[in-house]
Every structure is written in structure tokens, then in C-alpha cells.
Residue frames relative to the residue before (quaternion, step in Angstrom):
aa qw qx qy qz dx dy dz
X 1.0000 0.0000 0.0000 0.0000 0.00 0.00 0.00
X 0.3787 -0.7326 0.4889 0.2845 3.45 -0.89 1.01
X 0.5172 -0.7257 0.4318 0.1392 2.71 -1.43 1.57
X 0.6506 -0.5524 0.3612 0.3757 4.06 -1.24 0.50
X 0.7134 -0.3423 0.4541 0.4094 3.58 -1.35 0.23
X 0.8059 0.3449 -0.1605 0.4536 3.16 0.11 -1.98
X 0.6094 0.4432 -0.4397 0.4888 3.97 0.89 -0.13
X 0.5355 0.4828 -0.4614 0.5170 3.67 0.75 -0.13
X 0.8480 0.2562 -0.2226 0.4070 3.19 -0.02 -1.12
X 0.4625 0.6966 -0.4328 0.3368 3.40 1.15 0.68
X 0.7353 0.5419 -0.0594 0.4027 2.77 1.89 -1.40
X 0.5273 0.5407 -0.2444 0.6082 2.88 1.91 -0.71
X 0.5057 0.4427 -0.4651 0.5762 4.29 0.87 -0.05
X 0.6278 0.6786 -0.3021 0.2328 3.40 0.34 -1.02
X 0.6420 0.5417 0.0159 0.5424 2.72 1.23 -2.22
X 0.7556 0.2426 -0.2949 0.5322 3.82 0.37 -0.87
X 0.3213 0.7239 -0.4233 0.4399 3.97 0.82 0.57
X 0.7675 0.3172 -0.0570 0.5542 3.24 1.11 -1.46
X 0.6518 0.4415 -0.3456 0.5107 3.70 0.98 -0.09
X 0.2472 -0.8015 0.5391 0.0767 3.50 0.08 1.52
X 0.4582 0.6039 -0.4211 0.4980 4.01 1.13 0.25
X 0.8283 0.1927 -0.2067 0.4837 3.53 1.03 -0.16
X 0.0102 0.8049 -0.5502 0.2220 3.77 1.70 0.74
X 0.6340 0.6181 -0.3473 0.3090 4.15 0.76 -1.23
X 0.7607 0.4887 -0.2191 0.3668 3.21 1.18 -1.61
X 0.3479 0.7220 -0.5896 0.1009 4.02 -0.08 0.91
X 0.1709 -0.8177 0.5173 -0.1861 3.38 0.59 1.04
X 0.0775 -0.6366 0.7456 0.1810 4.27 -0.32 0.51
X 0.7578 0.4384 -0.4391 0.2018 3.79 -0.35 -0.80
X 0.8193 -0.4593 0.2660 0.2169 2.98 -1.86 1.17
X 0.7822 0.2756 -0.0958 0.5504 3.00 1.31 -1.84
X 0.1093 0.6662 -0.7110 0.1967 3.99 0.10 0.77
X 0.7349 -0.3941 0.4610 0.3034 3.29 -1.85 0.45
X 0.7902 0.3609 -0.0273 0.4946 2.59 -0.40 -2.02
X 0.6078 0.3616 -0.5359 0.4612 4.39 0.54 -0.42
X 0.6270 0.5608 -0.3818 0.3829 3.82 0.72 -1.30
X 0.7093 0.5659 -0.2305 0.3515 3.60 0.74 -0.71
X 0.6791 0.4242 -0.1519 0.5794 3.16 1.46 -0.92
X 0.3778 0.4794 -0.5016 0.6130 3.90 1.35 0.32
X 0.8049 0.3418 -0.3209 0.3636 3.21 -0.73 -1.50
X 0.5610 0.4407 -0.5050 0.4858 4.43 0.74 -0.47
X 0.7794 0.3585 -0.4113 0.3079 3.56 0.52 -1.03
X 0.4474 0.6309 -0.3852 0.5034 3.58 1.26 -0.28
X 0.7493 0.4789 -0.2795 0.3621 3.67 0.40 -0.05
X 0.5313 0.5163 -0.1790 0.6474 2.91 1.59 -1.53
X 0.7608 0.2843 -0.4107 0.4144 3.78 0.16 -0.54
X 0.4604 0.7320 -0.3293 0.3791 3.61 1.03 0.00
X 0.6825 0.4023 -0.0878 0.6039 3.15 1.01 -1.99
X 0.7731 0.3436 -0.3799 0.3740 4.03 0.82 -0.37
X 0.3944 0.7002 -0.3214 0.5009 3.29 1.53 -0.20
X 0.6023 0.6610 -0.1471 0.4228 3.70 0.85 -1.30
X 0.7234 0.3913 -0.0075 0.5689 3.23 0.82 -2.12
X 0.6865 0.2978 -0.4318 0.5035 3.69 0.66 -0.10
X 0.6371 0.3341 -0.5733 0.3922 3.82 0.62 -0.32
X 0.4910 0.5545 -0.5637 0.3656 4.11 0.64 -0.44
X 0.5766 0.6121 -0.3905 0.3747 3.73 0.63 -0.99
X 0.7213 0.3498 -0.2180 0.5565 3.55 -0.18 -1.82
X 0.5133 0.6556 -0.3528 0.4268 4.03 0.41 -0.11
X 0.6983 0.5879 -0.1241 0.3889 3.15 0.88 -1.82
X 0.7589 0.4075 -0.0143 0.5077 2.96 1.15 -2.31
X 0.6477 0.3588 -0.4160 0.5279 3.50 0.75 0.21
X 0.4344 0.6211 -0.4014 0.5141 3.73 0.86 0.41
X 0.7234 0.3563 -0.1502 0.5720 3.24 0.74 -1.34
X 0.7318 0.4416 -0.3692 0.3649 3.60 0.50 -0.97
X 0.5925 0.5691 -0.2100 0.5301 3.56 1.30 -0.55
X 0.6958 0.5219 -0.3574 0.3401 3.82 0.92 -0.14
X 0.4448 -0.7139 0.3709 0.3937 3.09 -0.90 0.83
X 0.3670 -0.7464 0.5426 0.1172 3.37 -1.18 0.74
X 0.0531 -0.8849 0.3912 0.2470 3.79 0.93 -0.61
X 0.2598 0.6485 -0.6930 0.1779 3.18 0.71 1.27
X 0.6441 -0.3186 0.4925 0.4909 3.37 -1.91 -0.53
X 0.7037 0.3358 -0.4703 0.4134 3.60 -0.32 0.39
X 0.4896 0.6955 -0.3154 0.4209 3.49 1.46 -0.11
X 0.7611 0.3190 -0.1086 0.5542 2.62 0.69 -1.66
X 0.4964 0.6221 -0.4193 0.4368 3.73 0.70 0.14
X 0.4927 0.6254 -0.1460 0.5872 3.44 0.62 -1.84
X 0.7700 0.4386 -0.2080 0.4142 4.10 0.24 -1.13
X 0.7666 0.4494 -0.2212 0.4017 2.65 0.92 -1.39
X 0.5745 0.5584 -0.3942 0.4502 3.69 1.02 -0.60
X 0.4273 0.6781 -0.4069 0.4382 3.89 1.26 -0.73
X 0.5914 0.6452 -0.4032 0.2670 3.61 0.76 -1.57
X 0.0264 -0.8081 0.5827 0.0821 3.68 -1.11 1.18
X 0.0875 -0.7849 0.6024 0.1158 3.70 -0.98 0.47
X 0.2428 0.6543 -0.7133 -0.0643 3.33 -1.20 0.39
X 0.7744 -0.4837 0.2458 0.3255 3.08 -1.86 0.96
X 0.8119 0.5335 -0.0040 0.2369 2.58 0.90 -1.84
X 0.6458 0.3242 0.0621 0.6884 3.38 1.80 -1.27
X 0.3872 -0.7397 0.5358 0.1260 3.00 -0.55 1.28
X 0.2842 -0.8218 0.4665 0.1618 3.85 -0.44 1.15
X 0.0175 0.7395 -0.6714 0.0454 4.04 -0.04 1.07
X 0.4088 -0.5918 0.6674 0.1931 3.13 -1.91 1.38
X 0.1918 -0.6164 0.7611 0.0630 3.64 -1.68 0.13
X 0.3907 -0.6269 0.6348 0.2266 3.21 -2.05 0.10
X 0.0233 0.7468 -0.6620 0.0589 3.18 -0.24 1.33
X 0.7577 -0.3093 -0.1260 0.5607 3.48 -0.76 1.79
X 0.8091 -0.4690 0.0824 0.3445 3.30 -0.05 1.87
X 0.4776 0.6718 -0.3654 0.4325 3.58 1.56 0.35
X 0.5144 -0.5672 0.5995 0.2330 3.89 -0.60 0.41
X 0.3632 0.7086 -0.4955 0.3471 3.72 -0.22 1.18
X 0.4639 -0.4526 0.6410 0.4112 3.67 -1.73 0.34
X 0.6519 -0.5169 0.5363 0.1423 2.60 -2.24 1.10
X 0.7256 0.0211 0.1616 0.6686 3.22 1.61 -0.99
X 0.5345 -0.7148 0.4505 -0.0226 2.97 -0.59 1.83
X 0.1284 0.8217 -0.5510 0.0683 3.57 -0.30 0.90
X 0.4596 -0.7381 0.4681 0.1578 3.80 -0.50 0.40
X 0.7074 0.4534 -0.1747 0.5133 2.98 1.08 -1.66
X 0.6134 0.6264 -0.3773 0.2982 3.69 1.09 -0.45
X 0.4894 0.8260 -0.2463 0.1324 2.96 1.50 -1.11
X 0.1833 0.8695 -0.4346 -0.1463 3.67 0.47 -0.29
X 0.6902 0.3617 -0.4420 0.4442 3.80 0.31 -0.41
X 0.6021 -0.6188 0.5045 -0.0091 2.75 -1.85 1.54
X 0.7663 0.1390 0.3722 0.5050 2.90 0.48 -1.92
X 0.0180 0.8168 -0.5350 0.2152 3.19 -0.27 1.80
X 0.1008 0.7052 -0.6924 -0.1145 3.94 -1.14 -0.11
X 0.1033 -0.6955 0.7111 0.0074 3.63 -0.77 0.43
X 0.1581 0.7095 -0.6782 0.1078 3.93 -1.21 1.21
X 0.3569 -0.7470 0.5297 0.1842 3.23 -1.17 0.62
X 0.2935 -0.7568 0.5619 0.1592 3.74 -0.35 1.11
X 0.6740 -0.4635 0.3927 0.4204 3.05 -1.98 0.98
X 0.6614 0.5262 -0.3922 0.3632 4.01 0.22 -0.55
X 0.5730 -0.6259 0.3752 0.3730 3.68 1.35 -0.04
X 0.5158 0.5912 -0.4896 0.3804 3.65 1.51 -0.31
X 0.1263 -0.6703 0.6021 0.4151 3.48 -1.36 -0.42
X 0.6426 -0.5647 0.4923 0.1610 3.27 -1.70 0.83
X 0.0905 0.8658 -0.4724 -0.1379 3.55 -0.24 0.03
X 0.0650 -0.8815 0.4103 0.2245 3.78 -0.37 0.09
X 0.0887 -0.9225 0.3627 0.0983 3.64 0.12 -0.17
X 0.0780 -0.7474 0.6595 0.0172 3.87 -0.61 0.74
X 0.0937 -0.6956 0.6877 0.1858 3.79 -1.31 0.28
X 0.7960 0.4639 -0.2537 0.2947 3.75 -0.96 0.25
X 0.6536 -0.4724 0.3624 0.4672 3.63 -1.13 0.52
X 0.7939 0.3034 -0.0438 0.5251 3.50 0.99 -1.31
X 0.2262 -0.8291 0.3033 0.4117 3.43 1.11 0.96
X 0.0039 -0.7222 0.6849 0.0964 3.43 -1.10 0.03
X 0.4936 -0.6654 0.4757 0.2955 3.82 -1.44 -0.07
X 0.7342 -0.5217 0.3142 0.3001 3.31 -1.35 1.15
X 0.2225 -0.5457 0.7262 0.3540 4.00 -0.82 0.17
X 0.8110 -0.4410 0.2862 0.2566 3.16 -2.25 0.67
X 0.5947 0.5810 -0.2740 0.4835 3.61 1.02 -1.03
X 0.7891 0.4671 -0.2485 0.3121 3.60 0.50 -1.18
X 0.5183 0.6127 -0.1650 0.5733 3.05 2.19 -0.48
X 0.7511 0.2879 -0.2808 0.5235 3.13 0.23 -0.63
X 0.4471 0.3950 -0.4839 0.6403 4.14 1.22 0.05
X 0.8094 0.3960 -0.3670 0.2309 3.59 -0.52 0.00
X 0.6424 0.3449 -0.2945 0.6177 3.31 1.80 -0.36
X 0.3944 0.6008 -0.4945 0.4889 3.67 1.23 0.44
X 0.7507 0.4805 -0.2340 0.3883 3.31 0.84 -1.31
X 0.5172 0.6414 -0.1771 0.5383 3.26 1.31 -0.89
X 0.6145 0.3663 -0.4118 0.5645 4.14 0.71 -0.59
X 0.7368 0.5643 -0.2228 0.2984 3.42 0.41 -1.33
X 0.7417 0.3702 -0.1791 0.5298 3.92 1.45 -0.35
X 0.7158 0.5640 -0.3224 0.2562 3.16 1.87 -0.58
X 0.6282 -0.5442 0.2855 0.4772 4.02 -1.04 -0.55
X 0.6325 -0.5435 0.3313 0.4412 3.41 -0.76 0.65
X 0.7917 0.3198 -0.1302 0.5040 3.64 -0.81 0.63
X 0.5443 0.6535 -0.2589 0.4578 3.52 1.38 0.18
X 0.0506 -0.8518 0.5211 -0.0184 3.55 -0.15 1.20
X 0.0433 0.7323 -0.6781 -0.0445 3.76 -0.51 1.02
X 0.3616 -0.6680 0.6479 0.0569 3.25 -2.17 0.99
X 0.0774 -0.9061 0.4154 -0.0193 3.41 0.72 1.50
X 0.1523 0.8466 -0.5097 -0.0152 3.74 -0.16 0.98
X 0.0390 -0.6860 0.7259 -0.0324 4.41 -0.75 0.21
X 0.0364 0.7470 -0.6383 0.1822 3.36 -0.71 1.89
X 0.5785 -0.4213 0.5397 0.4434 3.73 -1.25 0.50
X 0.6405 -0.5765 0.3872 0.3278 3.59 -1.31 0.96
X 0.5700 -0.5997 0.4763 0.2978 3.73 -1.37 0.62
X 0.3361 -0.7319 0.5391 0.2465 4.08 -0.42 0.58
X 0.3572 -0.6961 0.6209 -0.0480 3.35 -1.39 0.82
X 0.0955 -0.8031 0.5872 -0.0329 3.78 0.00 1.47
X 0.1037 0.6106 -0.7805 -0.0849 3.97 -0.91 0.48
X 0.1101 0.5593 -0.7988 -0.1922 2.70 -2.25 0.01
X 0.1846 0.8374 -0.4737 0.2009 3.02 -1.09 0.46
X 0.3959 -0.6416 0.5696 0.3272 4.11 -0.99 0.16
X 0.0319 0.7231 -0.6899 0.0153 3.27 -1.18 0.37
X 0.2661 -0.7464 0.5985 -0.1180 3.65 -0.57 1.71
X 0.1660 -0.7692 0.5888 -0.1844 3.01 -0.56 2.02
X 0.5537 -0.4031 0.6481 0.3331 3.47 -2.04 0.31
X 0.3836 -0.6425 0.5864 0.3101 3.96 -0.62 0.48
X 0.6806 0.5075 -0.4716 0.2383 3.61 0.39 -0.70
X 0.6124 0.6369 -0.2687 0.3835 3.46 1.62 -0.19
X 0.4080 0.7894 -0.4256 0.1709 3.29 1.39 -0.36
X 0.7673 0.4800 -0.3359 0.2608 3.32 0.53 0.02
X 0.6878 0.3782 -0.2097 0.5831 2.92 1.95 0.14
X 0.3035 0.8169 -0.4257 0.2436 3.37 1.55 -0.62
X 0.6965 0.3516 -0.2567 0.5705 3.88 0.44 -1.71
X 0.7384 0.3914 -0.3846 0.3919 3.84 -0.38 -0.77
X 0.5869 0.5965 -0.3055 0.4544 3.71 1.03 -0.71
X 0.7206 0.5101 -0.1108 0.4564 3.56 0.77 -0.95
X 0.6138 0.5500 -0.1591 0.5435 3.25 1.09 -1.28
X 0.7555 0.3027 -0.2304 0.5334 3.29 0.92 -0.93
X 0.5006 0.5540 -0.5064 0.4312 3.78 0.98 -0.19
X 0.6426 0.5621 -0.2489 0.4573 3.64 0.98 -1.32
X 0.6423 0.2835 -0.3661 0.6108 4.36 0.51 -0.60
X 0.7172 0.5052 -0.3255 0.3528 3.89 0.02 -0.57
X 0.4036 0.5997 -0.2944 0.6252 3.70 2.43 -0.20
X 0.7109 0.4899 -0.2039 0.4615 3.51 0.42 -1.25
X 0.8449 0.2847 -0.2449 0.3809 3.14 0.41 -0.92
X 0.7030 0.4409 -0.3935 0.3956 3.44 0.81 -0.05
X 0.2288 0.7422 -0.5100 0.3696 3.72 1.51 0.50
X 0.5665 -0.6164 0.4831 0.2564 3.43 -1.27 0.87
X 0.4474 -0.7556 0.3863 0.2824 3.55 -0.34 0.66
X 0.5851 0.2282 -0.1119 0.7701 3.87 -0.40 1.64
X 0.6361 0.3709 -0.5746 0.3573 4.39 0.22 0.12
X 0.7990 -0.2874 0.3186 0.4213 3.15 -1.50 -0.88
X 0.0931 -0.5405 0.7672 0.3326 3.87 -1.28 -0.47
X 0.3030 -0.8373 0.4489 -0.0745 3.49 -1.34 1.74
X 0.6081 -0.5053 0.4546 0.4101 3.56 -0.08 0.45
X 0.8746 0.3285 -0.0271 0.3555 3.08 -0.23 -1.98
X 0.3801 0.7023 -0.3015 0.5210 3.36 1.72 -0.52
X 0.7858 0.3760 -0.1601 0.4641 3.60 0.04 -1.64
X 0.6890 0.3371 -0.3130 0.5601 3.61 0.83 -0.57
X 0.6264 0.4550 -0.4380 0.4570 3.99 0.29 -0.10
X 0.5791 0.4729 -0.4833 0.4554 3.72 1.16 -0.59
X 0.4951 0.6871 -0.3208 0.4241 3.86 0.88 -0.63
X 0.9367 0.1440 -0.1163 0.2971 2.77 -0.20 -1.32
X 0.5228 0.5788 -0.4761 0.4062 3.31 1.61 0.26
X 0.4176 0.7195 -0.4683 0.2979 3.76 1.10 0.42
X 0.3836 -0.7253 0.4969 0.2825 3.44 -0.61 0.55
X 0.7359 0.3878 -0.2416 0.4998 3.09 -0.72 1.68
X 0.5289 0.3733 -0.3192 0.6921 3.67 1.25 -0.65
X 0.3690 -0.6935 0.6135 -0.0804 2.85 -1.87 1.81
X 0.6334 -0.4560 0.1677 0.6023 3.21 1.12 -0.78
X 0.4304 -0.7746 0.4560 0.0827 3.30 -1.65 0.41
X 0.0216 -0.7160 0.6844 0.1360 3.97 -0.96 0.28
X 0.3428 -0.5213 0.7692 0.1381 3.39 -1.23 1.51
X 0.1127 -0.6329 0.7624 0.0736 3.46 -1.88 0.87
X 0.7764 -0.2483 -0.0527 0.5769 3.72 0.87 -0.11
X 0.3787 -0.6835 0.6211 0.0608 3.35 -2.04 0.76
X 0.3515 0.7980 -0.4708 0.1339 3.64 0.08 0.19
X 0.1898 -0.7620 0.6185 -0.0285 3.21 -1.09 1.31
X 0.2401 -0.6900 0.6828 -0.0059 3.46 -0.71 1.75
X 0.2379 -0.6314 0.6830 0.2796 3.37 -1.87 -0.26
X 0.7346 -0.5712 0.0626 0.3608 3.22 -1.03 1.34
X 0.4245 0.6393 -0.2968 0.5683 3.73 1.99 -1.41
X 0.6808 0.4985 -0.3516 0.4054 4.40 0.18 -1.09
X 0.3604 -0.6805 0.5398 0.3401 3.27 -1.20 0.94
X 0.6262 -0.4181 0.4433 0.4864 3.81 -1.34 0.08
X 0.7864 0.3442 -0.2857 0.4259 3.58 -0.75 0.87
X 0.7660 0.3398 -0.1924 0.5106 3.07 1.08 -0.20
X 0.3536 0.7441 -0.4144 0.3868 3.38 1.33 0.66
X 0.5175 -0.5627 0.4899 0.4190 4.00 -0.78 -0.18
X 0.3861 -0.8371 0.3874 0.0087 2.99 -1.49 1.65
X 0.1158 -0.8045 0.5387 0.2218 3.48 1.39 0.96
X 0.7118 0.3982 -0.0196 0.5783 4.42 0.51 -1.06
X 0.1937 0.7524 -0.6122 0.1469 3.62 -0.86 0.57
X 0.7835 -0.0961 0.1652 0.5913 3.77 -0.16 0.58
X 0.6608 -0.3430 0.3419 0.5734 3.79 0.71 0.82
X 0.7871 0.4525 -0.2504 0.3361 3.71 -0.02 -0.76
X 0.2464 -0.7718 0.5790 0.0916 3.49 0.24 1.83
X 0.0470 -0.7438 0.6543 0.1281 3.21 -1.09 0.96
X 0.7484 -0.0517 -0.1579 0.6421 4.28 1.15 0.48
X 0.4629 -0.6527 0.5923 0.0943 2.49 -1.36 2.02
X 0.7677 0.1926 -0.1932 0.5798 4.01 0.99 0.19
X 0.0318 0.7993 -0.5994 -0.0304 3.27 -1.09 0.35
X 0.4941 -0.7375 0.4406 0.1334 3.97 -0.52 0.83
X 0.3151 -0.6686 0.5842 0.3353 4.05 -0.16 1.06
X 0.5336 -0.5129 0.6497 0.1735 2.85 -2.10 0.70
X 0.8680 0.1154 -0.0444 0.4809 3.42 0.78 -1.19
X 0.5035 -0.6397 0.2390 0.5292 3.53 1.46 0.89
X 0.8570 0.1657 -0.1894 0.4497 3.56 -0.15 0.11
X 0.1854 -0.7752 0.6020 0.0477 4.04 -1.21 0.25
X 0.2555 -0.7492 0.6088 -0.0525 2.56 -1.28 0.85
X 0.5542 -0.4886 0.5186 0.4303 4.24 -1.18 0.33
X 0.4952 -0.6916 0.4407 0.2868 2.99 -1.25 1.32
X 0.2587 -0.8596 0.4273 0.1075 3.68 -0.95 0.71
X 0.3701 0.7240 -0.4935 0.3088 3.36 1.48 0.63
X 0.7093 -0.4716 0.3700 0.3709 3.39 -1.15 0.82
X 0.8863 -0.1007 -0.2022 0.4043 3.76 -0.41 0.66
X 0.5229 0.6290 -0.3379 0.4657 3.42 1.43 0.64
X 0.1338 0.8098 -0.4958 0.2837 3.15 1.65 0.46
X 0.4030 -0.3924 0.6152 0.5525 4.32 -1.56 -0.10
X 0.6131 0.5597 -0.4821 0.2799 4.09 0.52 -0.95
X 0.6086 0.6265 -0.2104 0.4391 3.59 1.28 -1.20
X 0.6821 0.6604 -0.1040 0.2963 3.35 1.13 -1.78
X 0.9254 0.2023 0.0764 0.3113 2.58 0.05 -1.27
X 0.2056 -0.7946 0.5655 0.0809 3.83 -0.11 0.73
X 0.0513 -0.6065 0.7917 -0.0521 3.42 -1.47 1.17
X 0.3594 -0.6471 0.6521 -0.1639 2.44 -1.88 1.62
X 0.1731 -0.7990 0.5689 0.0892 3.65 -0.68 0.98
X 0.2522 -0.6831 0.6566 0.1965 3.22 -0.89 1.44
């Protein structure tokens, strides 16, 4: 940071202090040579350092403003992404950066991104829009991987997908205090959607997860998953991945298909359907 006048010319009193060749000069007045001379250097120096810090904060907002294409980059970007029905959103280079012409907020629609790069060099994208995530219609997709050519690096290849949420089969026993019976199934049910949703978008569905949402219910004594199976919305029921099979957990994790999950919602395969509680 560029130092004051009066600190220059503090340093420069300082300095001629120590140079016993000039012991002669103790002038008090304002207008001495050798004081008038030593303003106008510090007046220069604060000029030339004054200069070099705006060239600086210049510099670093250059850099801080470039695109970098990592995966937080291109995340970060992607949340930028505007749609409106009506107006067709087009990016531009506004000081050589990839960007709306006009910034809108309300346009904004994706919620809920992950962005990895696979061993083949593609990147993966995933995408949710809404408070309650939900998947893109066709149009809003295909604007977003439009947008996505138009900001990305040359030679970059992204695999943009936004699917209806992944389903979530239990069966199983759950063993309860009786005095709860009247709240036991709605209590649980709701520990279980309130699991799901607070999963990291694109993380795992967990074993130990699904059974800690249980048992932190008041009243639930203990439990025996009989199956676990996680489908993607396109998968028929039954043919989904069995994290649980006959008591016999065969992955204590499993990875959404479409970043987030939801209770399965097929006509009797509800957790309401599923799952049986037992009063001790």
C-alpha cells in the first residue's frame, strides 16, 4: 500500500539525520531548498506508489475474474445459468469473461448442481431446479447445455443429465414402545423423507443413515431392515440396486443416479406399504 507524503518525508528527515555531511541544514522554514525539494521527491514517490497499487487491484481483479475451469468453476457457472420462457437468455463477453448482458436473479432456476470429471476426461454434470428439487423439462435442458458450450474450454466435453428423483424401497420391522402407536408410523415415515432430503446433492443413500433416522424416533426400540433397494426413476421397481436383501446388506453406501431420492411411490410399495411396526 502506497505509503503517505508525510511518511516519505518522514523517512527522508530520518535518513538525512544520519548523514553527518549535511548536520548544516536545520532550517525551521517551510520554504528551504533542500525542505521544498524533499516534498516535491515525496510527492512523486507517493504518486509512482499510488499508481502501482491501482495497477495491482487491476491485475487481481483480472485474475480473480478469470475463468479457471475447474469443477467448482464450472459449478459456480452453472448456478449463473438464466432461463426465461419468453426471452431467449444469450451469454456475451463482458471484459473477456462469459456472462449475461443483464443479470437477472429471478431467472435463475437450478438449485442443485454437482459437476465431476470422469477418468475418460468428460465432465459429468447433474442438475436439479427448485426448493423441492425436481427435474428440468426438455427446453430448459437443452438451454443449459447450450449455455454450457458457449462458456466452456476448447476440447471440453460435458454429459449434462436432470432426472425426476431416484426412489427408495424399505422393508422391514420396526419395534416400538406401544404408548406411541398412534404416532409411531407417521413419525418414522417422516424421520425417513426428512433423511432423504437433507442428503448432499449427487452423495450416497447410507445404511447407517436410514437406520439412525429410525432410531432417533421417540419410541422405536429397535429395527430389522429386510430389504434396501435404490432404483432410478426410468428402472422398474425390482430391478433397482439392493443395498439389503434378506437381512444380508450387501452396500453399506450406494450413489444417486439422479442426485437426490425420494420414498418409493409405486402403488403398494409405499414406507406406508413397507414397513411393519411392532409394539413391544
Amino acid at each position: 500500500m502506497a505509503r503517505t507524503i508525510a511518511q516519505i518525508q518522514t523517512e527522508m528527515d530520518n535518513e538525512q539525520a544520519l548523514q553527518t555531511g549535511l548536520s548544516g541544514l536545520t532550517s525551521t522554514s517551510q520554504v528551504a531548498i533542500y525542505t521544498l525539494w524533499k516534498y516535491i521527491m515525496s510527492s512523486c514517490i507517493w504518486t509512482h506508489e499510488t499508481l502501482w497499487d491501482l495497477f495491482k487491484v487491476d491485475i487481481e481483479t483480472i485474475v480473480n475474474n478469470a475463468p479457471v475451469g475447474t469443477e467448482k468453476w464450472v459449478q459456480s457457472e452453472i448456478f449463473k445459468f438464466q432461463y426465461d420462457t419468453m426471452t431467449p437468455q444469450v451469454v456475451g463477453l463482458v471484459d473477456f469473461v462469459p456472462a449475461y448482458p443483464v443479470v437477472d436473479d429471478a431467472l435463475k432456476i437450478i438449485t442443485r448442481c454437482s459437476v465431476k470429471t470422469q477418468p475418460n476426461r468428460i465432465v459429468k454434470v447433474k442438475v436439479a431446479k427448485g426448493t423441492t428439487p425436481t427435474a428440468l423439462n426438455g427446453t430448459e435442458l437443452s438451454s443449459l447445455i447450450g449455455y454450457l458450450t458457449d462458456i466452456s474450454f476448447a476440447g471440453v466435453q460435458y454429459n449434462v443429465t436432470s432426472q425426476a428423483a431416484d426412489k427408495l424401497f424399505i422393508s422391514g420391522k420396526i419395534y416400538y414402545n406401544g404408548q406411541y402407536a398412534s404416532v409411531i408410523q407417521t413419525n418414522v415415515i417422516a424421520a425417513l423423507d426428512a433423511y432423504m432430503a437433507s442428503l448432499p446433492f449427487d452423495g450416497f443413500v447410507r445404511i447407517s443413515g436410514i437406520e439412525d433416522a429410525i432410531q432417533s424416533v421417540a419410541g422405536v426400540n429397535d429395527l430389522m431392515l429386510d430389504v434396501v433397494q435404490l432404483r432410478g426413476d426410468t428402472i422398474g421397481l425390482g430391478f433397482g440396486t439392493d443395498l439389503v436383501f434378506n437381512a444380508t446388506e450387501f452396500f453399506y453406501r450406494y450413489p444417486t443416479i439422479s442426485g437426490y431420492v425420494v420414498q418409493e411411490n409405486t402403488i403398494g410399495s409405499t414406507f406406508l406399504d413397507s414397513l411393519v411396526f411392532i409394539p413391544q
